[in-house]
N, C-alpha and C positions, 0 to 999 in steps of 0.2 A: 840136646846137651846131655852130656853123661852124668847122674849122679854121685856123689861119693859120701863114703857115710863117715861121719866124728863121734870120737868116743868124748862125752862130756864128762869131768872128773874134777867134782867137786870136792875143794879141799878148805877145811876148817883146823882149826888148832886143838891138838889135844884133849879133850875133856871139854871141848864146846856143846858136846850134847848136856852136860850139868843144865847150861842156859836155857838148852829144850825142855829139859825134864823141868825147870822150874816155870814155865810158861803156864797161864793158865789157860782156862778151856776155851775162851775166849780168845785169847792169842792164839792159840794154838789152829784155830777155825780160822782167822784172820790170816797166819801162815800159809795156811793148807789154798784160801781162795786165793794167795797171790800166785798160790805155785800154778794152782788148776788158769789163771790168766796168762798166765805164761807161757803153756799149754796149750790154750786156745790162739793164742797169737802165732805160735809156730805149725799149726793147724798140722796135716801130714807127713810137713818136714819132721815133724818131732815121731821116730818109727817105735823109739820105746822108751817111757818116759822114765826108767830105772827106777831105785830104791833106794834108801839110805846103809850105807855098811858098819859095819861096826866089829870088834871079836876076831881082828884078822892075824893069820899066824902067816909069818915068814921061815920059808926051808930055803937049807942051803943041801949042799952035799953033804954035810958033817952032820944035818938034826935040823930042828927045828923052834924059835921060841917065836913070842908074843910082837907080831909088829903095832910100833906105835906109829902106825901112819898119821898123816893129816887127812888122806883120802875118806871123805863123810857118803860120798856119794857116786852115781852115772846117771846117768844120762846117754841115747844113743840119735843124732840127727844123720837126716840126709838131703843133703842140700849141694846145689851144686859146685861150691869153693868153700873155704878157708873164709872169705873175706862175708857170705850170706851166714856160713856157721856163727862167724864174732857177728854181726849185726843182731840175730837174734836173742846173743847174749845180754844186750846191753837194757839196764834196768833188771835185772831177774834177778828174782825174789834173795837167794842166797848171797848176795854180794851184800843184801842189806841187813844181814841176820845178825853181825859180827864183824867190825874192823879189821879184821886179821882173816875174813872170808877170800877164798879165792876159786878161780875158772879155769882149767886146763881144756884145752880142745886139742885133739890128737886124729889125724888123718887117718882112716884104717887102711892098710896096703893089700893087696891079692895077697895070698901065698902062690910062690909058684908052684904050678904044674896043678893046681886045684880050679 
């Protein structure tokens, strides 16, 4: 069976790292072992476990200013459908950080002729 990789893109609201920044050390350890369970549940399918983003700028043709994404995060799986990708989402760690958390999973395509 062929594998196919998903881009995980995690999205929180605006100014939800305030709620990080105000965690204490304890929470913050707390956080960090649900993420590292999450992790270990998706064992090799999980190819790279991404970073949090932050400080992103949006260019157009005309310049560039400050985007206010929601995008907090990635995530990179490889698994073989759409339907094992959302299954490993379910319970993980970010969806419980914040009411307004959310999970995009995006298929990645070949480019042609590469």
């Amino acid at each position: 069976m062929s594998m196919k990789k998903y881009l995980v893109l995690y999205k929180a609201p605006v100014g939800a790292n305030k709620q990080m920044e105000g965690a204490t050390a304890e929470q913050q350890v707390e956080g960090m072992k649900a993420w590292m369970d999450w992790a270990q549940k998706c064992g090799g399918r999980l190819v790279d476990m991404g970073q949090p983003l932050a400080n992103g700028l949006s260019l157009s043709s005309t310049g560039s200013s400050s985007a206010h994404s929601q995008i907090a995060g990635f995530s990179i799986l490889q698994v073989a459908d759409m339907h094992e990708a959302e299954s490993l989402m379910q319970g993980h760690p970010h969806l419980a950080w914040n009411a307004e958390c959310r999970i995009e999973l995006h298929e990645t395509q070949p480019v042609p002729g590469m």
